[in-house]
Residue, then its C-alpha position, 0 to 999 in steps of 0.5 A: x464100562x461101569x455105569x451108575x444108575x440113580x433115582x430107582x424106585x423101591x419096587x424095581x429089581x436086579x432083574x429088571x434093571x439087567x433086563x432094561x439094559x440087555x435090550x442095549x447090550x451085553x451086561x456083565x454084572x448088575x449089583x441094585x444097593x440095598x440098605x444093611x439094616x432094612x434090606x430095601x434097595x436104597x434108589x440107586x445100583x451099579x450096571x456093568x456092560x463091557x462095550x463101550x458102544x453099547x453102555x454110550x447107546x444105553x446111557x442115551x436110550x435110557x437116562x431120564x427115562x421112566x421105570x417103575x413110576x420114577x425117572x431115572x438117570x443114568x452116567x458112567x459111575x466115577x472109578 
């Protein structure tokens, strides 16, 4: 399931979000988005995670949690 994460701080990393989500599962892939012209992430990235138990048990474990000083939200992105 491909899932959308909003409201990131600057300062959090691919790593750190591959991180943050593997405690709740496999992750396949994990694209943070980043501005063409700066090349700063733009608060928001992509987490795929191929079981759905896993991504629901991620969503609810880590939607409105805090992560490098910014809470953030987590929802399945719209295909």
């Amino acid at each position: 399931m491909k899932l959308l994460v909003r409201n990131l701080s600057r300062a959090t990393t691919e790593q750190d979000l591959r991180t943050l989500f593997a405690a709740h599962g496999k992750v396949t892939t994990c694209n943070l988005v980043l501005d063409k012209e700066t090349g700063l992430s733009k608060g928001f990235a992509f987490v795929e995670m191929p079981n759905d138990i896993e991504s629901r048990g991620a969503i609810k474990a880590l939607n409105q949690t805090s992560v490098d000083k910014s809470k953030i939200r987590v929802k399945y992105a719209d295909e």
